[in-house]
C-alpha positions as CSV (number, residue, x, y, z in Angstrom):
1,X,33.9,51.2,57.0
2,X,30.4,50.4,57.6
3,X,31.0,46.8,58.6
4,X,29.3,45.7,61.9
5,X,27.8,49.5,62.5
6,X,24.9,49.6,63.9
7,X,22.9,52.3,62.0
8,X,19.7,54.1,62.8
9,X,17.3,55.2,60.3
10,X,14.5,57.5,60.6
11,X,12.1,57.6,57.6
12,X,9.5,60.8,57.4
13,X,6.6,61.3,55.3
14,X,8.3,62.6,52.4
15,X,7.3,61.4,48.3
16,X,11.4,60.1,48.1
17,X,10.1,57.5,50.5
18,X,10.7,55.1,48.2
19,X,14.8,56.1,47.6
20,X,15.0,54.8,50.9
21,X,13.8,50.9,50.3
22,X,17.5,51.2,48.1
23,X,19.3,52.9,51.0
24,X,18.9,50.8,53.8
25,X,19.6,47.9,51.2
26,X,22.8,49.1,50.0
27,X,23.8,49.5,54.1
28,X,22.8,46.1,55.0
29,X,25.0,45.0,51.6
30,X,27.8,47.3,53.2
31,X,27.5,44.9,56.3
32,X,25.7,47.0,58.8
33,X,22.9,46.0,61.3
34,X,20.2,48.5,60.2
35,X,17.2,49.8,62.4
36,X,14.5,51.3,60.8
37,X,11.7,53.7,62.3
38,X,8.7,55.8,60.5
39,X,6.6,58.5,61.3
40,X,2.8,57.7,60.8
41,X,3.1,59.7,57.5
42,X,5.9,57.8,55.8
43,X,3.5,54.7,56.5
44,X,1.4,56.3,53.5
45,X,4.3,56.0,51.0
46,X,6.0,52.8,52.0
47,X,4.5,49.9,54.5
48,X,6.8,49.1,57.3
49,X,6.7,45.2,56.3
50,X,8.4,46.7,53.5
51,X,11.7,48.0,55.6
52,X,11.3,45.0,58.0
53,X,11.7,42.3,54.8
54,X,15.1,45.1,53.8
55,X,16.7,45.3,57.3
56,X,15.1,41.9,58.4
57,X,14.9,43.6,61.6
58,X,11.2,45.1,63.4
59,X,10.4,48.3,62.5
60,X,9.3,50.8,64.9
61,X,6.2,53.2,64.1
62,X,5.0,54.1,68.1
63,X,6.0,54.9,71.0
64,X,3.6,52.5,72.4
65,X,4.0,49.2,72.5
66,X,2.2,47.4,69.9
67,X,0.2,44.2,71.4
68,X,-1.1,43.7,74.5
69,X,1.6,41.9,76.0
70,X,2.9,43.5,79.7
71,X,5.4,46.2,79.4
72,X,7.9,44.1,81.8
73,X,11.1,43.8,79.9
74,X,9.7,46.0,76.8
75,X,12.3,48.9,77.0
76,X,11.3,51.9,75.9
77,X,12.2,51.9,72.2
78,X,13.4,55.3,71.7
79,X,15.6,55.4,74.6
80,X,17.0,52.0,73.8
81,X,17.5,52.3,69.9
82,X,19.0,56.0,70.5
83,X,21.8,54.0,73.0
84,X,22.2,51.1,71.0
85,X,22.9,53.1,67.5
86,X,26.2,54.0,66.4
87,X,25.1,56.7,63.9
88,X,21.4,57.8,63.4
89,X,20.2,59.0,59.3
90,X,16.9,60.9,59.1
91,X,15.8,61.2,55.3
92,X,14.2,61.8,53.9
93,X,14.1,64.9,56.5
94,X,10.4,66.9,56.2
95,X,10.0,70.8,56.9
96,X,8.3,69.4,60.1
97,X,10.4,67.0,61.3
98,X,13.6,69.3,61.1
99,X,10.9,72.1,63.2
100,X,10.4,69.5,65.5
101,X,14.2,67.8,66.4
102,X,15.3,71.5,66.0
103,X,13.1,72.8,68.8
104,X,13.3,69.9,70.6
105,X,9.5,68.8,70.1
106,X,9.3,65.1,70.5
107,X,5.7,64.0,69.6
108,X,6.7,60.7,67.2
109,X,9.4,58.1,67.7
110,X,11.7,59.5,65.7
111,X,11.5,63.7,66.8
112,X,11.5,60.9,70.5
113,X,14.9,58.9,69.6
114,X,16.9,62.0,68.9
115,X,16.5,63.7,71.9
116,X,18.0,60.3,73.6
117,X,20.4,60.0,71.1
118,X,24.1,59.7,72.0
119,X,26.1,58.7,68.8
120,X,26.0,61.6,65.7
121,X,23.0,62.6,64.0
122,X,22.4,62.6,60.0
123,X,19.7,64.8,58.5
124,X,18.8,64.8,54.8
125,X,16.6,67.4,54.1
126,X,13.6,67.0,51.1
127,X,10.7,68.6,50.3
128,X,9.4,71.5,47.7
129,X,11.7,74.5,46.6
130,X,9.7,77.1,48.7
131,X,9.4,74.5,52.0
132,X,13.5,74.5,51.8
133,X,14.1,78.3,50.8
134,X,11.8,79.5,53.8
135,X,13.4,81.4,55.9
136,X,12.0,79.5,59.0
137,X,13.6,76.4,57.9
138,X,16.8,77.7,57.4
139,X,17.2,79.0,60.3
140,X,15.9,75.4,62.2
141,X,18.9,74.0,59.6
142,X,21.7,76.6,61.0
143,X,20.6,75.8,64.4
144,X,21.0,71.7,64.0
145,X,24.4,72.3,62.2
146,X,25.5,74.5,65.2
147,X,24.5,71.8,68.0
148,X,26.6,69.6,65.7
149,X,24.1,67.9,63.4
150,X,25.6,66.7,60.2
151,X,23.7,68.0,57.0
152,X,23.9,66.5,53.6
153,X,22.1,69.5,51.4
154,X,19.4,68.2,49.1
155,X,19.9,68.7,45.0
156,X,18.1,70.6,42.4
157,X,15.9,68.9,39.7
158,X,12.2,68.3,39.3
159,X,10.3,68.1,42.2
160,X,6.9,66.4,43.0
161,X,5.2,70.2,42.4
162,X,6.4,70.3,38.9
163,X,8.8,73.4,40.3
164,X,12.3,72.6,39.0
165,X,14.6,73.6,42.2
166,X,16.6,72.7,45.0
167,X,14.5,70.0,47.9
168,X,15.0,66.7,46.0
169,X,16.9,63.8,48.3
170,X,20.3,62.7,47.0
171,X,20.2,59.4,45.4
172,X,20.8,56.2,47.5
173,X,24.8,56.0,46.9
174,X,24.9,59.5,47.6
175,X,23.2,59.3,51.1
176,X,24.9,56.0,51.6
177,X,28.7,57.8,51.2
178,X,27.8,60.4,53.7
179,X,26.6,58.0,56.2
180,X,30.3,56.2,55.2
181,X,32.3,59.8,56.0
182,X,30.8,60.9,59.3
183,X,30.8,56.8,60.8
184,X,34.4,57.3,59.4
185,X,34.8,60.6,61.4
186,X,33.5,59.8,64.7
187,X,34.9,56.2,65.5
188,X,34.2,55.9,69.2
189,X,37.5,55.3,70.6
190,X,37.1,58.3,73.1
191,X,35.0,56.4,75.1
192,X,35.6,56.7,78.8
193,X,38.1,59.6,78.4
194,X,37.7,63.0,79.8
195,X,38.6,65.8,77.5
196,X,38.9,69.4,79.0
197,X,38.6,71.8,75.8
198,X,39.1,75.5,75.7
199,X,37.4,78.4,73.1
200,X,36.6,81.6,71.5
201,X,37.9,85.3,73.2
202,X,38.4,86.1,76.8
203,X,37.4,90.0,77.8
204,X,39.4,92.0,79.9
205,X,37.5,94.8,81.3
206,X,38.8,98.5,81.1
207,X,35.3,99.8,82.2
208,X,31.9,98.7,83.0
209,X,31.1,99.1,79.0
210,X,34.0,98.4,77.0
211,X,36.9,95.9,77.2
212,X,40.1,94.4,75.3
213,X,39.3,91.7,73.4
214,X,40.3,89.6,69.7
215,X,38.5,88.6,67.2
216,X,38.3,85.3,68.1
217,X,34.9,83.5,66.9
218,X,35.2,80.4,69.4
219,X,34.2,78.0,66.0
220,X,37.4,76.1,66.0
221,X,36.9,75.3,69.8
222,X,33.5,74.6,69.6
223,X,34.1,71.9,66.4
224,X,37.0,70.3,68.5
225,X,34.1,69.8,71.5
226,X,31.4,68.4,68.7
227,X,33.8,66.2,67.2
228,X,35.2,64.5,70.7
229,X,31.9,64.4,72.1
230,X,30.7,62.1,68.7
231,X,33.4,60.2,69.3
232,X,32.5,59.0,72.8
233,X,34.3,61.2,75.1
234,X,32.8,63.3,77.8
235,X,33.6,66.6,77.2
236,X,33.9,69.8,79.4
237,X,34.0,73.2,77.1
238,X,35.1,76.1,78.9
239,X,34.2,79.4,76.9
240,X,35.0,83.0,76.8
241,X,32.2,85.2,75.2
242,X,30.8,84.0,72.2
243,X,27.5,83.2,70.1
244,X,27.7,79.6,69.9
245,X,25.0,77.1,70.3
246,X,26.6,74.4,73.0
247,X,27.3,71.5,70.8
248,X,25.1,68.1,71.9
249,X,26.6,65.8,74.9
250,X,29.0,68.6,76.3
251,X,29.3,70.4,79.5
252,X,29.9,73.8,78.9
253,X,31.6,76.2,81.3
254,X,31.4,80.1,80.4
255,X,33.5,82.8,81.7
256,X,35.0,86.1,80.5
257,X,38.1,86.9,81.4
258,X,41.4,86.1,81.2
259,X,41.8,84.6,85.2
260,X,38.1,83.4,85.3
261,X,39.4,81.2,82.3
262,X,42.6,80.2,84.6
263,X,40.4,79.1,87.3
264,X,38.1,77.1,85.7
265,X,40.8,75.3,83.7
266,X,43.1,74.5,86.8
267,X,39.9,73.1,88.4
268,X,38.7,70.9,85.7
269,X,42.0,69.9,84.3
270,X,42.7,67.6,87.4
271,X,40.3,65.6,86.3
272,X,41.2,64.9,82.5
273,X,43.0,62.5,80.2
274,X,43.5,65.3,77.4
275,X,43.3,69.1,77.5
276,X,43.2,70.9,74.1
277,X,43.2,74.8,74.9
278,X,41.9,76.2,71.6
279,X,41.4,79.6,72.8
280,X,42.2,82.9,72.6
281,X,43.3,84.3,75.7
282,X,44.1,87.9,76.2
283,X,48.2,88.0,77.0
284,X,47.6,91.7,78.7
285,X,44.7,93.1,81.1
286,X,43.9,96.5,82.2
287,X,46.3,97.4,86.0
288,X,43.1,99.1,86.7
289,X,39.4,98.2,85.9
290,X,37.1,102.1,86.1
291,X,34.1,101.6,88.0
292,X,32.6,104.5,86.4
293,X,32.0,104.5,82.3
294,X,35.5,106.6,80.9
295,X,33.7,109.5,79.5
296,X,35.1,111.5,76.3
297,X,37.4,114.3,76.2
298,X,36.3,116.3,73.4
299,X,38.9,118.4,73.0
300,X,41.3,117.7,70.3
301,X,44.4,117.1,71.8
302,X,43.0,115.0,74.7
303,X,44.0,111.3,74.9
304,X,43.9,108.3,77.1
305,X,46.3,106.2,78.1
306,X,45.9,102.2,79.1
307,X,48.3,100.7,81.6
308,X,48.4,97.3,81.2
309,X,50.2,93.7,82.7
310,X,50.5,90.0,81.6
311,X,47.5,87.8,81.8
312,X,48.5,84.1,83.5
313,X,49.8,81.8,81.2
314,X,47.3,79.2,81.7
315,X,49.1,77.1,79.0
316,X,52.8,77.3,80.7
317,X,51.2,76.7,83.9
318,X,49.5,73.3,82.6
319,X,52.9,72.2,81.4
320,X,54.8,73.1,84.6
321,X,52.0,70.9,85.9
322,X,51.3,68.1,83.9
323,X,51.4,64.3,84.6
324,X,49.6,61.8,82.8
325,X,47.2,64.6,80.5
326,X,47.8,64.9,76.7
327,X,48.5,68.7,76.5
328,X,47.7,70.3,73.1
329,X,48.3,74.2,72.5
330,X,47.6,76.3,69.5
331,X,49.7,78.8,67.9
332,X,48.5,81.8,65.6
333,X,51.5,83.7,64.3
334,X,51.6,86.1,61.7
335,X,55.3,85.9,61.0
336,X,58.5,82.9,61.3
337,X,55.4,80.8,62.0
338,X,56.9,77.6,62.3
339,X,59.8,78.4,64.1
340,X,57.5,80.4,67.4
341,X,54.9,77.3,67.3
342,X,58.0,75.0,67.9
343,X,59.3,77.4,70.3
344,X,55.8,77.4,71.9
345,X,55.7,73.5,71.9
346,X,59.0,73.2,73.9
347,X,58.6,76.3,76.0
348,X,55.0,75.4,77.4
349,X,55.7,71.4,77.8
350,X,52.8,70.5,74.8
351,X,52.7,67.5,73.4
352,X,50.6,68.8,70.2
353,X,50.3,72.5,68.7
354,X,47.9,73.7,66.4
355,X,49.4,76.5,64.2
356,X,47.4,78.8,62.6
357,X,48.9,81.4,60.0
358,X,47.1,84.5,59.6
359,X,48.7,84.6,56.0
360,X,46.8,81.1,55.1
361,X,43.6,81.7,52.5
362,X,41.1,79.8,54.8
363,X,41.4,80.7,57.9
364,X,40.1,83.9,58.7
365,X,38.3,84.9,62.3
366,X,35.0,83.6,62.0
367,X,35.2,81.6,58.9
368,X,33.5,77.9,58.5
369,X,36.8,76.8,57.3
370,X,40.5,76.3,58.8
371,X,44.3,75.8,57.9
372,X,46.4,74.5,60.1
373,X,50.1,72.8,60.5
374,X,50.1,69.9,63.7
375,X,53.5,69.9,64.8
376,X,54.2,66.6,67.4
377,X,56.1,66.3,70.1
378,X,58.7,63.8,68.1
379,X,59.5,67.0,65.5
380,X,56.4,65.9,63.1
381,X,55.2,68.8,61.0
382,X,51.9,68.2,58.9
383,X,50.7,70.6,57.2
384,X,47.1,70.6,56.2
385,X,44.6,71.5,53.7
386,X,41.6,74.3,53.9
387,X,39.0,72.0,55.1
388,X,35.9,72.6,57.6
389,X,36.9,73.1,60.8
390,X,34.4,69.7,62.2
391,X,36.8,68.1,59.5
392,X,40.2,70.1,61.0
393,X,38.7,68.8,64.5
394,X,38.8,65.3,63.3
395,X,42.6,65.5,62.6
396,X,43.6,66.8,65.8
397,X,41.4,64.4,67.3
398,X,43.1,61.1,65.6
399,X,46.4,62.4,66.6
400,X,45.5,62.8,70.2
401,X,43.6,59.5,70.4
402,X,46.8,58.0,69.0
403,X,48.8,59.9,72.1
404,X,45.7,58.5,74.6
């Protein structure tokens, strides 16, 4: 899997330093080209002619260039090491350096590279019990895993303190399988396609304060984005309301309604190879919108009554329409599943549809995890595990690149 990859490393100033020599070792065994570059700090633990005799490539500590030579034909190595890599590992991953890449500070050549950075990003966290468990860096981890940053948690055992908790770096075979599973999850053979992608709620207005809306999170949407963007495509997101951090490398639309979501999608659809329409659109809308906030009848028998109409069905329509795009739907039923999501599949022209069960243990509104069932075009059902929704994402994704 690793075999001809071209693989990024990022060394901090962390004591498992040294885990690392064993790490890029075991990658260039694996048959990767390896790049290393290190903060001034890791420089304390473990010499760079170290890493340069392991990867028997130059190592990379500044952002300036390092003799006096002229600049002509130099690059500038963090803009060209973030486009040449196909995957980029940071570990071990300080309590500043996840600060700094979180908040975008780029003041090193590595915080530098991943704000250039086009392929997926790898961050292994290390440091003391207390540096991890604070609340600060916690949140700067939550952040990177919602702009799509992949995360491989640190362990618990003795740490350099003498405090027995979690903050130690995974051992090298550890670190080296999760570099394996995300190059495996994001080959790049979306490159050069345009995918249009669709997600969370719309909001259909009954007054200037309240609305119908779903429970819709937008998650499952946003991870189909992440995951086609990591694997080369250029991606246009289109979102109803939700509190999502736009993953990296994607364009991102919002809108709130049901017909704001039509228009956008009719517009930008033109111009795709693939559109996957993940959200949840409203199928009714208020007749009429009040300009004034509907106030409360407090007597007890008082009521109010909603007239409502059909949204457009921006799905249907796409079908009526379609030519060369892939077209993939999803489906959540809560009863005779199977049989409406193949109705849906014939009925709205799809050429993929993503059913979702409300009755599946998994797949609740808002969770980090998903079950689906991918029912094809050719009759194909699949039905597949609980797994994270990036991982869900991935699926879809190798069954539409195989339609591409």
């Amino acid at each position: 899997m690793l075999k001809n990859k071209k693989i990024l490393v990022g060394v901090t100033g962390g004591i498992s330093v040294y885990k690392m020599c064993t790490v890029v070792r075991l990658l260039k065994k694996a048959g990767a080209r390896v790049r290393v570059m290190m903060t001034q700090s890791a420089t304390q633990f473990v010499t760079p002619l170290t890493f340069s005799a392991l990867s028997q490539e130059e190592v990379t500590v500044s952002l300036w260039p390092e003799s006096n030579r002229s600049t002509t034909n130099l690059g500038v190595k963090h803009i060209d090491l973030g486009l040449w890599a196909d995957v980029m590992l940071i570990a071990p991953a300080t309590a500043n350096m996840i600060a700094k890449i979180a908040r975008g500070i780029a003041d090193d050549v590595v915080s530098s590279t991943v704000l250039a950075l086009r392929c997926p990003l790898l961050v292994a966290p290390a440091m003391d019990m207390d540096m991890y468990l604070n609340e600060a860096t916690q949140e700067n981890l939550t952040l990177l895993l919602e702009r799509g940053c992949h995360v491989l948690l640190p362990v618990e055992g003795e740490l350099a303190s003498g405090l027995v908790g979690p903050g130690r770096l995974p051992e090298p075979d550890a670190i080296v399988a999760f570099v394996e599973s995300i190059v495996k999850k994001t080959p790049r053979d979306l490159q050069g396609r345009k995918i249009l992608v669709t997600a969370g709620p719309t909001h259909e207005p009954i007054d200037p304060v309240r609305f119908i809306g779903n429970r819709s999170s937008g998650k499952m949407g946003f991870a189909i984005a992440n995951a086609a963007a990591q694997r080369g495509a250029s991606v246009t997101l289109i979102s109803g309301p939700v509190a999502l951090v736009t993953p990296k490398n994607v364009s991102r639309i919002d809108v709130e309604t049901a017909e704001q979501m039509r228009e956008a999608v009719m517009i930008q659809a033109k111009k795709c190879d693939a559109v996957i329409m993940s959200a949840a659109i409203a199928d009714y809308t208020p007749i009429k919108r009040a300009v004034n906030k509907i106030k409360k009848d407090d007597s007890p028998t008082s009521g109010l009554t909603l007239e409502l109409k059909p949204t457009s069905d921006i799905l249907r329509e796409l079908g009526s329409k379609k030519n060369r795009a892939i077209l993939v739907g999803f489906a959540l039923e809560t009863q005779n599943e199977l049989a409406n999501a193949k109705e849906k599949l014939r009925k709205k022209n799809c050429d993929l549809i993503v059913l979702n069960s409300t009755r599946d243990e998994g797949s609740a509104f808002g969770a980090e995890t998903n079950v689906v069932t991918l029912i094809g075009k050719n009759g194909k059902v699949e039905k597949l595990s609980k797994m994270p929704k990036f991982d869900v994402a991935t699926e879809i994704l190798n069954r539409l690149a195989k339609l591409l």
